[in-house]
N, C-alpha and C positions, 0 to 999 in steps of 0.2 A: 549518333550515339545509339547504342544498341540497345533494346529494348526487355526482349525478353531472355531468361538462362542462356536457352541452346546458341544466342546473336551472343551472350558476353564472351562465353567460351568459345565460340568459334574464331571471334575476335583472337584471343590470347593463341589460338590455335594458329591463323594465320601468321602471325607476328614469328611465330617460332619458324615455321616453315618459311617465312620472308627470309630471316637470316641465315638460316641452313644451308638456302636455297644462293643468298647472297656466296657464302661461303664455297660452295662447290663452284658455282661459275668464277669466282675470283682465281679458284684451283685450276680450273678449267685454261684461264687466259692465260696466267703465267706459266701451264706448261707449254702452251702452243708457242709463247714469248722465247720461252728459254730453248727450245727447238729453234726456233729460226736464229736465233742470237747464234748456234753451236752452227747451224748450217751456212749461215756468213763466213765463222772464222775459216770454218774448213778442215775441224778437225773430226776424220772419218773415224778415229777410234771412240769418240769421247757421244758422235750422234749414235753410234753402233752401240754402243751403251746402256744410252739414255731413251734410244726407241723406245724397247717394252714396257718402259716405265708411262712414258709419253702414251701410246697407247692404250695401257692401261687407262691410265685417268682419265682418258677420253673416255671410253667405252663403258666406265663407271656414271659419271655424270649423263653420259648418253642413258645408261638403263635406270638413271633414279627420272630420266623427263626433264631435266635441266636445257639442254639441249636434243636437238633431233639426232635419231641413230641412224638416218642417212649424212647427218653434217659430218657429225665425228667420224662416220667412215671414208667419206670425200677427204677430210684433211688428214685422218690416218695416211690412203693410199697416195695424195700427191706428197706428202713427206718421203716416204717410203720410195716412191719415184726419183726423188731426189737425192735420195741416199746411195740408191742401186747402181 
């Protein structure tokens, strides 16, 4: 239990950023999900698409420190490999 001011609110401070943080990485997984679900079927219009999008969100969660900005670049370019 936390003791003094600055430990209660950092407390409530943490907890926000806990969920935020939950929230982006959940964003995070179900784009990388739905990319490879599009790259199974086989449909090149619908990944051709859905790339920028897909990247994007990577590259967001990469610059808030969710994940590392060499991950999201590794699984940007093997996507993209795949696509090509």
């Amino acid at each position: 239990m936390p003791n003094t001011k600055s430990a209660i609110r950092r407390v409530r401070r943490v907890k926000k950023q806990t969920s935020v943080n939950r929230i982006r990485k959940s964003k995070y997984k179900s784009a990388v999900k739905h990319m490879e679900t599009l790259i199974k079927k086989g449909d090149k219009k619908k990944v051709k698409q859905y790339f920028p999008l897909f990247q994007s969100i990577l590259m967001q969660v990469a610059k808030k420190g969710v994940i590392n900005k060499k991950t999201a670049a590794r699984k940007i370019s093997k996507v993209s490999k795949k696509i090509s």
